[in-house]
N, C-alpha and C positions, 0 to 999 in steps of 0.2 A: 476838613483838613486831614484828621486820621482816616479817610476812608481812602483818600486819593492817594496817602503815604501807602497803605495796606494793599491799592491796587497795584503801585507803580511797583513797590519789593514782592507784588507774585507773579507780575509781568518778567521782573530781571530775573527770577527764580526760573521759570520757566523759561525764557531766551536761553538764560546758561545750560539747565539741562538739554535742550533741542543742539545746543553747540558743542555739547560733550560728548552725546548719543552719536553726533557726526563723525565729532572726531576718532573716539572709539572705531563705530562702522569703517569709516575710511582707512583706521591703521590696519584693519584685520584685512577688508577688500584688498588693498593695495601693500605689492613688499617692493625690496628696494628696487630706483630704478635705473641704476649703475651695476651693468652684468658685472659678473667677476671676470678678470682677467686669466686667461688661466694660463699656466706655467707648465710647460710642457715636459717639462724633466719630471716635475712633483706630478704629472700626469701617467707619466708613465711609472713610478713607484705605486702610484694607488690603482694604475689597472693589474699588475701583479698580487696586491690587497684582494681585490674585485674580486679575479680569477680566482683566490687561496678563501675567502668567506662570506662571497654574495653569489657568486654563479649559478650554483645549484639553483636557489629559490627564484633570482631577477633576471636569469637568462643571460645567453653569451651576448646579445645586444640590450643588454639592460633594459626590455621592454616589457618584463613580466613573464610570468610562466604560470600553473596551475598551484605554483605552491608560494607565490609571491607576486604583489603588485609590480608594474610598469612606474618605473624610477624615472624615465624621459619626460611624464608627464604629471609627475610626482608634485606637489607643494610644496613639501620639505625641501626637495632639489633645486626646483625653480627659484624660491624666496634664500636660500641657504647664501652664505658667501663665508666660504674659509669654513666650514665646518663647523658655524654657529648652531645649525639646525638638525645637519646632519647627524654631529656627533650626541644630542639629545636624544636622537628617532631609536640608536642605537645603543643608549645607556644598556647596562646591565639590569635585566627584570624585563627588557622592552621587547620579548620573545626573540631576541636574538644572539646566536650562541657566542660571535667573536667578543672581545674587549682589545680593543684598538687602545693605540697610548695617542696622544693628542696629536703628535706630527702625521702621524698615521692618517689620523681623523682627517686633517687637511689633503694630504695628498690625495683621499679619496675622491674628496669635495672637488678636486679639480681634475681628476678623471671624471667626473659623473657631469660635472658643465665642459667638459671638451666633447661628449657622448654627446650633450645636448645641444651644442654649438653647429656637431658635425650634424644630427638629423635637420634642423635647420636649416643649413645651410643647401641641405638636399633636398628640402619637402618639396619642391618641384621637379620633376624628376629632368637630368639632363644626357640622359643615358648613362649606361652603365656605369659604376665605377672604375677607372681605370687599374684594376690590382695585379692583371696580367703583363707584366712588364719586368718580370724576369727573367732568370735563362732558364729551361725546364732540366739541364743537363747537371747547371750547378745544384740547383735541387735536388733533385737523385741523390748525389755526391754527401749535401749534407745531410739528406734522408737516412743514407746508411753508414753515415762518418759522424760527424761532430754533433749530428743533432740525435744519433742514435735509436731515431726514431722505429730503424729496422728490428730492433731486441723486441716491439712489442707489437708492428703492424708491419702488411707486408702487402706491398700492390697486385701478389698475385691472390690474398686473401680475403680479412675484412674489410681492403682497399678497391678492391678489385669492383669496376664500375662506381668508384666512388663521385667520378664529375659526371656521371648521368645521375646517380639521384640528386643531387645537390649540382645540381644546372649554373647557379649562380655564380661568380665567381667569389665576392664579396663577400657571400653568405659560406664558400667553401671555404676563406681566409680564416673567417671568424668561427668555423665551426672547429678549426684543429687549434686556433689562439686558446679558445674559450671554450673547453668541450667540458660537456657535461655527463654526470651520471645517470645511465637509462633505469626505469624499475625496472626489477626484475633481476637485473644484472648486477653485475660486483658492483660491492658498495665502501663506502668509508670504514674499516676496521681496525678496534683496538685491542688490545692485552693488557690486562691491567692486574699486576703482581702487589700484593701485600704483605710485606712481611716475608714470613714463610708459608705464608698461603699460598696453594695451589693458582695458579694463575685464571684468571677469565676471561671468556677471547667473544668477542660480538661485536656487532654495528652499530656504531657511534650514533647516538642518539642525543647527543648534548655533550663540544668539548670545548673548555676555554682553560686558561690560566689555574683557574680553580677549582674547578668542575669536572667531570666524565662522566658520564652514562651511556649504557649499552643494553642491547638485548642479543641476548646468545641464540643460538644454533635451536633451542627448546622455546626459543620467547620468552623467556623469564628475563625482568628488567632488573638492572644494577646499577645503581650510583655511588659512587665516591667523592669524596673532599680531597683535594691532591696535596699534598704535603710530604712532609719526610716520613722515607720509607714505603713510600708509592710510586711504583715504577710504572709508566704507559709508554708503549710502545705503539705508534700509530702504521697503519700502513693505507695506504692513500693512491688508487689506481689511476688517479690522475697527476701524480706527485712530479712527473717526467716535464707533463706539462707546465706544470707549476714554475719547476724551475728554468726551464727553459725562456721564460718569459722575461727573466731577468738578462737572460744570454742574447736574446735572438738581435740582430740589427736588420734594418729597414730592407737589407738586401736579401738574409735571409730568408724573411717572412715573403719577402715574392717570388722569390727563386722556388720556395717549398710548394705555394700557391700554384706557378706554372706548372711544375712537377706533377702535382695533384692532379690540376686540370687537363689533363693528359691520361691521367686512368680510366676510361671509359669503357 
């Protein structure tokens, strides 16, 4: 009788652990399986996010780049809903410079599954995307008016054969949306005054709410704790862009587009 007791309670010991190692395994294999809905106002706030403190590293199509993973095919993104996952990946310590406030967090999360929806939706190719569908003339216009684009580029210069190298058209929309900083070339710069300290002026090397560091003209690295009595002034050569993102409507961005596609 004790021996058939002592077999049958190492049988259920063992059934239940075989059923928890399942369960376990299955929670980690598998995340939810109701996509998130995404909201395309709160889409369009968090691709201005995107554009202002993941670009650099995740690229202007959020596929990766040399200095950062491909977020399309990311885990975090896939399994994410509302910025359960996301806004973890990007705590402060998690090598990443922004600190986002939670709404933030969210609006990214559904730019980053609208990014995901759209590749999706394209993985088999149907020809081109349709982006050429504006007027190339109103482009122009807001080229050197409203979008003020003219103060910093110019189609007879660093423009000049811009739709032969960039053939694409899609790939041309996204490259002046989301343009990134080349090496080599101007970079993110700060000045950072203390006190009556002389001021420091270098390339931002780490800046958030709390934080700046730089390395100057010599290489020598600086960090500060930002509080009172510490002035930063940033200057930002893609800063034009930045704001514009918040301005542009669906008609500009193809009007700019055909414009573009035109400088050959």
């Amino acid at each position: 009788m004790n021996r058939c007791l002592v077999r049958l309670k190492a049988d259920t010991t063992a059934a239940a652990t075989v059923l928890m190692v399942l369960a376990v395994s299955t929670g980690f294999a598998q995340g939810p399986y109701e996509r998130q809905r995404v909201d395309a106002a709160a889409a369009d706030r968090g691709r201005a996010l995107y554009a202002k403190h993941c670009i650099n590293c995740h690229g202007s199509t959020a596929k990766g780049t040399d200095r950062g993973p491909d977020l399309i095919r990311s885990s975090v993104v896939l399994r994410d809903r509302l910025g359960n996952l996301i806004g973890a990946a990007i705590r402060p310590g998690a090598n990443h410079q922004a600190t986002l406030a939670a709404n933030e967090i969210v609006d990214l999360s559904h730019f980053l599954h609208q990014r995901v929806e759209a590749i999706v939706a394209n993985r088999n190719a149907r020809g081109p995307l349709p982006v050429l569908t504006g007027d190339p003339e109103a482009g122009r216009a807001y080229f050197n008016g409203t979008g003020r684009c003219s103060t910093c580029h110019s189609p007879t210069g660093d423009l000049a054969g811009i739709a032969t190298r960039i053939a694409d058209p899609a790939n041309l929309q996204q490259r002046f949306l989301f343009p990134t900083l080349r090496r080599g070339g101007k970079q993110v710069e700060a000045t950072v005054t203390v006190g009556q300290q002389p001021p420091v002026t270098g390339t931002v090397v780490r800046l958030d709410d709390f934080f700046v560091s730089l390395r100057d003209a010599s290489g020598e690295y600086h960090a500060f704790n930002r509080g009172p009595g510490i002035t930063v002034v940033v200057s930002d050569p893609l800063q034009g862009h930045h704001e514009l993102l918040d301005r542009y409507t669906d008609a500009d961005m193809h009007n700019v587009t055909a414009y573009l596609a035109r400088l050959k």
